[in-house]
C-alpha positions in Angstrom: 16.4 32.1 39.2 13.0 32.4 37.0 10.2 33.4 38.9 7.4 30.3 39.2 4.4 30.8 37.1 1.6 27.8 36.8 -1.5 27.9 35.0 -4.9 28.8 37.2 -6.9 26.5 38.4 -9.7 25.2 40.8 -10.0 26.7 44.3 -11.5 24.1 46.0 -9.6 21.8 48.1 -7.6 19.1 47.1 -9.9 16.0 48.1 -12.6 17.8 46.3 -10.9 18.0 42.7 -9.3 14.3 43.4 -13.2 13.2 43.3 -14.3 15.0 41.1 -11.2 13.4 38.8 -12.3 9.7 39.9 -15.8 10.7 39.6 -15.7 11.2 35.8 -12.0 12.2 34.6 -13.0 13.2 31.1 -15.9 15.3 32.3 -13.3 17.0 34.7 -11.0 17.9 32.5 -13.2 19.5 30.1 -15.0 21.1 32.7 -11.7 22.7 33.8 -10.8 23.5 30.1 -13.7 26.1 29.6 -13.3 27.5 32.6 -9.4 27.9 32.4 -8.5 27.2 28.9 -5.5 24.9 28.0 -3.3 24.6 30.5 -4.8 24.4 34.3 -3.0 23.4 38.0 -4.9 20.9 39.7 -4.7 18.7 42.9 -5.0 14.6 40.8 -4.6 11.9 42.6 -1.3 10.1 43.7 0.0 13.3 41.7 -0.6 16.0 43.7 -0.8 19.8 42.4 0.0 19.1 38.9 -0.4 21.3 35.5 -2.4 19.7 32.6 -1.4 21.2 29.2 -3.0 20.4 25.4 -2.2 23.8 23.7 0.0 22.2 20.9 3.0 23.9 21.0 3.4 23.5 24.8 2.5 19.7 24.2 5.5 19.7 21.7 8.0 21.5 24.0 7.1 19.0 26.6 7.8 16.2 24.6 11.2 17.0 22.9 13.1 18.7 26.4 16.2 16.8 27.2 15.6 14.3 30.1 17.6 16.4 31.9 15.0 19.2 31.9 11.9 17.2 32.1 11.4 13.2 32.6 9.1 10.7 33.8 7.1 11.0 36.7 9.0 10.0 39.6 5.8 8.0 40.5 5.1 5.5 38.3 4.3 2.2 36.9 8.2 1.2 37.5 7.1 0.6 41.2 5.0 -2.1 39.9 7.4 -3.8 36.8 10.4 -3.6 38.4 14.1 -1.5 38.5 14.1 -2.8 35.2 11.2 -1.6 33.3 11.1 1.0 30.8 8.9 3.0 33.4 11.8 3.1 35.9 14.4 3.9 34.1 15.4 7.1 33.9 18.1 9.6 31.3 20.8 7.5 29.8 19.4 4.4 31.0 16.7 4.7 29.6 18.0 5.7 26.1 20.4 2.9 26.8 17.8 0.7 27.3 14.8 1.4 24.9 17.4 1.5 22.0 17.8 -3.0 22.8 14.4 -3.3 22.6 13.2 -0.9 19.6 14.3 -3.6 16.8 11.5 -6.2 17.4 8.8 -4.2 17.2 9.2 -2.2 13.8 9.5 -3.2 10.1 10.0 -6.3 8.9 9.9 -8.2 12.1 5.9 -7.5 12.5 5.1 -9.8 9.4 6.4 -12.3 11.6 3.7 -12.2 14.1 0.8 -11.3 11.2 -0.2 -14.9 11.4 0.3 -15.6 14.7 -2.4 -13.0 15.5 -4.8 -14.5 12.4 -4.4 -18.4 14.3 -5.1 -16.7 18.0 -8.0 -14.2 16.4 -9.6 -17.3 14.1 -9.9 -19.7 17.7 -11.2 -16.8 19.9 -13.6 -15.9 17.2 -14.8 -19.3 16.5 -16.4 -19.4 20.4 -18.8 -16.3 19.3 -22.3 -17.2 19.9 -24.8 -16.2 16.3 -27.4 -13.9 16.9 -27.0 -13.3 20.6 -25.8 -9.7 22.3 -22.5 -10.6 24.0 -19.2 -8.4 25.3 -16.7 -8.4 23.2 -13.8 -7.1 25.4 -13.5 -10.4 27.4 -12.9 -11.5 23.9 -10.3 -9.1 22.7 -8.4 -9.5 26.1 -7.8 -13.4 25.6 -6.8 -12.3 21.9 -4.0 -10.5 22.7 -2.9 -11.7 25.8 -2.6 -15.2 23.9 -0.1 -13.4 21.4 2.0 -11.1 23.7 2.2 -14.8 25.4 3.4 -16.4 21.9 5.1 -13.7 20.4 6.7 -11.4 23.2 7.5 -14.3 26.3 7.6 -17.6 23.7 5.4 -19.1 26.3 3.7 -22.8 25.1 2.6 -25.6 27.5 2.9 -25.9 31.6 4.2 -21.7 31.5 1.4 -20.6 28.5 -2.0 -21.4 30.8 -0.2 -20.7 34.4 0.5 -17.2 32.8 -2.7 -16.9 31.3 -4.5 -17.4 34.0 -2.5 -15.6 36.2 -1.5 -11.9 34.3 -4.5 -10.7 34.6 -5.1 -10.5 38.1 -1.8 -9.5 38.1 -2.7 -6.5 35.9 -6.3 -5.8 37.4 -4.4 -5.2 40.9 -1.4 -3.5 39.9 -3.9 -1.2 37.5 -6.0 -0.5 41.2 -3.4 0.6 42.9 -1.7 2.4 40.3 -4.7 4.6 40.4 -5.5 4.9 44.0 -3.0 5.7 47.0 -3.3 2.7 49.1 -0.6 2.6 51.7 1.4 -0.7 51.4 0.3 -2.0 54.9 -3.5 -2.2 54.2 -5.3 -4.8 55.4 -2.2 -6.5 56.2 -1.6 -10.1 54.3 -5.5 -9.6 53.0 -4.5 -6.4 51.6 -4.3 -5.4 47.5 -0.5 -4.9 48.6 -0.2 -8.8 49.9 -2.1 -9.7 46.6 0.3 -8.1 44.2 3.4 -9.1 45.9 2.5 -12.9 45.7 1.3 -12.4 42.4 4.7 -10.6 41.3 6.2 -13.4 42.9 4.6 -16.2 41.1 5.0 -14.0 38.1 8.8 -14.2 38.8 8.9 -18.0 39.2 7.5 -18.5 36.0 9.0 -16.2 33.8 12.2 -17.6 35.1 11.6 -20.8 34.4 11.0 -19.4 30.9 14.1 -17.4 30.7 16.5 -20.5 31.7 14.7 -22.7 29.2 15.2 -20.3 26.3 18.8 -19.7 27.6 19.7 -23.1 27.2 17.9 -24.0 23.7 20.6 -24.4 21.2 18.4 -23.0 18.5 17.8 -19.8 20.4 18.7 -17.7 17.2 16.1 -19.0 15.1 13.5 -18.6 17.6 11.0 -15.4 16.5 9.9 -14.9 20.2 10.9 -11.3 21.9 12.3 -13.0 24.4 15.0 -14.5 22.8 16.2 -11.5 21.0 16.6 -10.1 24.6 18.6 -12.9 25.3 20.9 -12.3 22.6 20.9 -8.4 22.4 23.9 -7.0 23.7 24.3 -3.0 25.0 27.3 -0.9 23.3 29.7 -2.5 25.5 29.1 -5.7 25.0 26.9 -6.6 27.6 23.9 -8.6 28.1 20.4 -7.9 30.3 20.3 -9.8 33.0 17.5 -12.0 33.8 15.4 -9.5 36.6 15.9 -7.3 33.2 14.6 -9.2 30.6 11.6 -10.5 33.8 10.8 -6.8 34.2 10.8 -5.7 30.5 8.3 -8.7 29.1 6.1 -7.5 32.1 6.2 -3.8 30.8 5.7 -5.1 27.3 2.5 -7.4 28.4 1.4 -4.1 30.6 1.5 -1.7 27.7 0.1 -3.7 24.9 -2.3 -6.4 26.4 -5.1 -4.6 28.0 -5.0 -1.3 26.2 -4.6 -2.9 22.4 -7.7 -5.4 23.5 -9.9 -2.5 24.9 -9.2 -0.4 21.6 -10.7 -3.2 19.9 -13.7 -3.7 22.2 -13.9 0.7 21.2 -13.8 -0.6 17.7 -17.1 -2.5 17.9 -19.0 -0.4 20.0 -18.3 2.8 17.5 -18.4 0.9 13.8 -22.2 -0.7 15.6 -23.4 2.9 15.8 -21.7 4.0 12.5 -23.5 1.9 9.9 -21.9 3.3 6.4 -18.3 3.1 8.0 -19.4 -0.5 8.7 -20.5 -1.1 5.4 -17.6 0.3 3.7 -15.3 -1.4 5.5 -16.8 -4.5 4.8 -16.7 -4.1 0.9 -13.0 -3.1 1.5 -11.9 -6.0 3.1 -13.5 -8.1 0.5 -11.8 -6.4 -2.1 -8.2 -7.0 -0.1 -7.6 -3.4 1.1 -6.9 -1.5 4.2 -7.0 2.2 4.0 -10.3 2.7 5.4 -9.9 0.0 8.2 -6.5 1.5 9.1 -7.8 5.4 8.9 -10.9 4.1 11.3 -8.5 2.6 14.0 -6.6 5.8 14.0 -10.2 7.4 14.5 -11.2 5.1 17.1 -8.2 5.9 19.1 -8.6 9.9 18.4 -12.2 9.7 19.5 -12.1 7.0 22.4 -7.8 7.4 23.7 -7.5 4.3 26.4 -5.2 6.4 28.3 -6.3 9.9 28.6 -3.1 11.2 29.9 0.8 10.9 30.0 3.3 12.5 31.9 6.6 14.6 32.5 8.2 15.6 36.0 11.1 18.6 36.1 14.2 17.6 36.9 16.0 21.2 36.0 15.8 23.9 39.2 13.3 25.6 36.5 12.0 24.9 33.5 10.3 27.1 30.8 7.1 25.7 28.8 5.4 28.2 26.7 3.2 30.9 29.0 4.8 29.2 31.9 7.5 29.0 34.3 7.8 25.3 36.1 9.8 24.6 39.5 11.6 21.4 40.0 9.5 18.9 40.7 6.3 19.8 39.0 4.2 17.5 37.6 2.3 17.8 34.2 0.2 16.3 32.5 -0.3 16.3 28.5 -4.3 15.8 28.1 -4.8 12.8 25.2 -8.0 14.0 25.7 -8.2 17.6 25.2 -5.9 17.1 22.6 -8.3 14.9 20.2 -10.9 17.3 21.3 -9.0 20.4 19.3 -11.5 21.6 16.8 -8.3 23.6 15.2 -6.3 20.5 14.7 -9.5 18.1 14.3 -13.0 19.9 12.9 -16.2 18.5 14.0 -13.8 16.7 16.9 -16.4 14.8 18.5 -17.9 13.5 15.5 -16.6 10.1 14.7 -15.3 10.0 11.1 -12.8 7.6 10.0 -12.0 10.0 6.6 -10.0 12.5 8.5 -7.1 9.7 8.1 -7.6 8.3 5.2 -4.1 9.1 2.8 -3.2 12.1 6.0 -0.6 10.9 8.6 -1.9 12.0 11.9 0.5 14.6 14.0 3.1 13.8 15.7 2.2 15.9 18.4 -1.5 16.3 18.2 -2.7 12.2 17.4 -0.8 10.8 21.0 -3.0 7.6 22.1 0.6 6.3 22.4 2.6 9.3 23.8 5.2 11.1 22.2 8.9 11.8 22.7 11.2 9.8 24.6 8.7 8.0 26.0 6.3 7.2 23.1 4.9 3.7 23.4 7.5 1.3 22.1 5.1 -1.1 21.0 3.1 1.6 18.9 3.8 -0.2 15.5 3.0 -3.7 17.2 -0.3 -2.8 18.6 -1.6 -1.4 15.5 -0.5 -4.3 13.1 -2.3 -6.6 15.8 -5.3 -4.4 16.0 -5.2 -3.6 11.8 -5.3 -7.7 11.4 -7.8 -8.7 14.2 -10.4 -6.3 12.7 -9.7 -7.4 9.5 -10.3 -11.1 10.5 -13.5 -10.2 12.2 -15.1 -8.3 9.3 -14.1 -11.1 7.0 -15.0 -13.7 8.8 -18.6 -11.8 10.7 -21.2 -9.9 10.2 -21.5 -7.1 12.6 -25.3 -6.6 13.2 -25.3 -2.5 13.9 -27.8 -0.6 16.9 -29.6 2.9 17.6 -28.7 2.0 21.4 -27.1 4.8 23.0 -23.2 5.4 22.5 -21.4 2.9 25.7 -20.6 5.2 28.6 -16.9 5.5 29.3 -15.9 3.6 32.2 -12.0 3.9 34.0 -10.6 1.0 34.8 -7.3 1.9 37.1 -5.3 3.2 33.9 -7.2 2.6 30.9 -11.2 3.6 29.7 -13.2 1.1 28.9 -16.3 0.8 27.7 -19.0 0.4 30.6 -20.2 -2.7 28.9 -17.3 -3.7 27.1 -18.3 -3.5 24.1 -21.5 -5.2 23.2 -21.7 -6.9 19.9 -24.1 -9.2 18.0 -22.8 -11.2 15.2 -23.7 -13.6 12.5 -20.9 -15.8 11.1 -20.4 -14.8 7.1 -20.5 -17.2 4.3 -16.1 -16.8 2.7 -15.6 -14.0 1.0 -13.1 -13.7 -2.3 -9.7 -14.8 -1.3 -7.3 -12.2 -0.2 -3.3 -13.5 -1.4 -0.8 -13.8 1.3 1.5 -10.9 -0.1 -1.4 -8.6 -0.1 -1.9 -9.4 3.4 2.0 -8.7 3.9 1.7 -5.6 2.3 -1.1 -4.4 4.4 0.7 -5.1 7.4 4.3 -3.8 6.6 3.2 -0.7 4.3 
């Protein structure tokens, strides 16, 4: 057996490094980075002693061992979806799994939903007061919730407002006590615990109800909806998901690509406000009917300002070897999104906001990871940047974006993702129309 060799790290105890984490997690994990370089063992909480890596090729290794060798955390978001969320699910299930749901979410299928984000961006859009400083995030959360509602769960009517209203307290409480570990017993039936679980159960009721209705529509194969293409997928051997499945997987799906795609876009405003040439450029370029700018900023936004900072592996094999280092079953580690965007060898002048860096270059693989990477990489990847790539668009055609000296919006954590402290502040004035942009150039924005 390989001798156990982990990073350095802080000395002091455990409870000190989990606050200091909670305190401020970017500023601790740069902290830690001079001190140690790019790999460190800390005490994180719910995690424990856990290594966090961002030198390239360990990131790489991380990312393409087997399952067998290194897989999710054993601790996760599953214990929140269900046994049959992606997050749960483990080696060939897994596989088994993510390979039924890939289809709907790449190529030609996301032109489908291009409009469908343009309807729910134009009504959200058309409640934005002129001339008064107002948070956009509230905003950009009621945007895509409404289309993972539409497009993902097919939801319309009685289901479409009892879900809207009640997924996000869902998601606010699940998000709390993903990030802090609250026994399950606390405060009894007043408890965050009691609050989930009813939630989760309502959750359940509903979804069902929309499960047996889609089941039962004899048009189900012309229906666009994600949903339904669960309904009819089948695995190699023929069988179908069943319906906890297919309630667990459209929670995963709303999970990943609801809050996080939304607070991206709130990032959006805050940094193009303070960036007033980007601004401007972008503007000129959606009038003339192209993208490559507004696509290279989002890419930016999400190098510069990553709404999940982290993503992890756990060791399944007795040991396992990653770069410098020798890991013991079990071990936790961490891949810093962060430190990662922060390389000044894979990204010069890294904490410099500029959009250019992506414009005609194809970020890394494994060094652009606001989504992950391997096994594991977001699913809905494609999806959240189409939506993001048309509700910017829509907002720069449609507004004028007033810009600010105000200092840049502090970086608040939310349970799992970073938000902006105040979400994103925004003045606007609504814009006399532009030139016309054809539908097929707007199709070949989206599926280019």
């Amino acid at each position: 057996m390989s001798t156990v060799q982990l990073p350095e790290g802080p000395s002091t105890p455990p409870f000190v490094q989990n606050v200091a984490i909670l305190a401020g997690r970017t500023r601790a994990w740069r902290h830690w980075h001079r001190k140690y370089g790019s790999a460190f063992t800390v005490h994180a909480p719910r995690f424990g002693r856990t290594v966090v890596i961002s030198d390239p090729a360990e990131v790489k290794a991380l990312f393409t061992a087997s399952s067998d060798v290194a897989d999710n955390f054993e601790v996760n978001l599953g214990q929140f979806l269900g046994p049959g969320s992606l997050f749960a699910l483990s080696g060939a299930e897994h596989r088994k799994q993510r390979k039924l749901l890939t289809p709907p979410f790449h190529g030609r299928r996301l032109a489908v939903y291009e409009t469908l984000v343009e309807e729910e961006t134009e009504r959200e859009l058309a409640t934005w007061p002129s001339g008064i400083e107002f948070a956009t995030m509230d905003s950009m959360m009621r945007i895509t919730l409404n289309v993972i509602l539409r497009a993902v769960f097919g939801a319309e009517g009685r289901e479409f407002e009892e879900l809207r209203a009640l997924l996000p307290r869902l998601v606010l409480v699940a998000s709390a006590l993903a990030a802090l570990p609250v026994p399950r017993g606390f405060l009894g039936r007043y408890g965050p615990w009691s609050r989930f679980l009813a939630y989760r159960a309502n959750y359940d009721e509903i979804v069902g109800r929309l499960i047996a209705r889609a089941a039962a529509d004899p048009d189900l194969g012309d229906r666009d909806d994600v949903l339904s293409m669960m309904l009819q997928s089948r695995y190699d051997d023929g069988s179908a998901m069943t319906h906890s499945e297919i309630a667990d997987e459209l929670l995963t799906l709303l999970t990943a690509g609801h809050e996080t795609t939304a607070t991206t876009l709130a990032w959006t405003v805050e940094r193009l406000r303070r960036h007033p040439e980007v601004l401007r450029r972008l503007v000129a370029e959606v009038d003339a009917g192209g993208s490559e700018l507004r696509e290279a900023t989002l890419l930016e936004v999400q190098r510069v300002r990553p709404v999940v900072d982290a993503t992890g592996r756990q060791v399944r094999a007795e040991t396992m070897s990653l770069g410098r280092w020798t890991l013991p079953k079990g071990q936790r580690v961490l891949v810093s999104i962060r430190l990662m965007h922060d390389n000044e060898e894979l990204f010069p002048r890294a904490r410099t906001f500029d959009p250019d860096r992506f414009v005609g270059v194809r970020p890394g693989t494994f060094t652009w990871i606001p989504f992950g990477g391997g096994s594991r990489r977001c699913i809905g990847a494609a999806f959240a940047m189409m939506e993001m790539n048309v509700v910017l668009r829509t907002l720069l055609r449609d507004f004028t974006l007033e810009t600010t000296d105000a200092p840049d919006e502090r970086t608040h954590f939310r349970g799992v993702a970073l938000v902006p402290a105040k979400k994103g502040r925004a003045v606007v004035r609504r814009r006399t129309p532009g030139p016309a942009v054809s539908a097929d150039a707007r199709a070949a924005e989206v599926t280019a």
